[in-house]
C-alpha positions in Angstrom: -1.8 -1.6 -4.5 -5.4 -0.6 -3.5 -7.0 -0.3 -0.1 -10.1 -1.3 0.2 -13.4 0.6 1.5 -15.2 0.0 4.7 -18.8 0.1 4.3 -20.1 3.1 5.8 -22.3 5.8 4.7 -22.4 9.0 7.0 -24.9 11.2 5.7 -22.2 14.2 4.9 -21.1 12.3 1.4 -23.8 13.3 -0.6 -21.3 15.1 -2.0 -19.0 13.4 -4.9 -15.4 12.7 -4.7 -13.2 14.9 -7.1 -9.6 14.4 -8.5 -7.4 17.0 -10.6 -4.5 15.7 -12.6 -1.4 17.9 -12.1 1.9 18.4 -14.1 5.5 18.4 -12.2 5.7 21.5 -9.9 9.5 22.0 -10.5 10.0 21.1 -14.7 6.6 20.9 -15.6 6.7 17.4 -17.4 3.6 15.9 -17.8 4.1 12.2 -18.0 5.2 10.7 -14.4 6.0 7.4 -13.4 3.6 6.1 -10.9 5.1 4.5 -7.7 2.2 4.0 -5.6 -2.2 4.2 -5.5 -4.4 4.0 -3.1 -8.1 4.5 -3.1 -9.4 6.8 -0.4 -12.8 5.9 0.8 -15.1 8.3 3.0 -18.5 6.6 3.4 -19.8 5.5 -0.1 -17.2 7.8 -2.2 -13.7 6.9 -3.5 -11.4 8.5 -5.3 -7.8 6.9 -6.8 -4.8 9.1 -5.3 -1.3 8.6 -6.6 2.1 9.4 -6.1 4.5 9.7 -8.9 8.2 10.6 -9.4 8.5 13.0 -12.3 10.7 11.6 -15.1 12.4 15.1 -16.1 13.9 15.6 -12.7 12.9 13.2 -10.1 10.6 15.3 -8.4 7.9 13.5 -6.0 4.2 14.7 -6.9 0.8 13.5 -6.2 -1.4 13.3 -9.0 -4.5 12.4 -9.2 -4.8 14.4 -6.1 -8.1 16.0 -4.2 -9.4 19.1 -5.9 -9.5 22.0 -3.2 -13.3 21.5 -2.7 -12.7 18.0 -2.1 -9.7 18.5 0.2 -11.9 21.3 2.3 -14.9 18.3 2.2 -12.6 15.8 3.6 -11.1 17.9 6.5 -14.4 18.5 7.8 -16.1 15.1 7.3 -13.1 12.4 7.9 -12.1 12.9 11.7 -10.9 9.8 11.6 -8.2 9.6 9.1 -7.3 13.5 9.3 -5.6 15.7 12.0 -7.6 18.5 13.1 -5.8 19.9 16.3 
């Protein structure tokens, strides 16, 4: 399942979108089974997020996931869909 984006284009997205792919946290298996996407939209960038459950051990991961700039761009930029107080 997919969400879809709203068009709008605040002038703070100039910047682009990134995603890091990440191995299980607790066994370290690299090959997940995905249970659910969504595409996050902020203005005219997307990026595909996912949440997977890790076939070694059942762990619960995201991956793709924000990269740490891209985390730190959204919690400034997207009042909207983040908590900031």
């Amino acid at each position: 399942m997919i969400r879809t984006c709203a068009p709008a284009t605040p002038p703070e997205t100039a910047r682009r979108l990134s995603t890091e792919q990440v191995h299980c946290c607790v066994c370290g298996q690299s090959s997940p089974r995905r249970l659910y996407t969504e595409r996050y939209c902020l203005g005219t960038e997307t990026a595909d997020l996912s949440v997977n459950a890790c076939r070694g051990c059942g762990q619960i991961y995201a991956s793709p996931r924000l990269d740490s700039k891209s985390t730190q761009f959204v919690y400034i930029n997207d009042q909207e869909q983040t908590i900031s107080h």
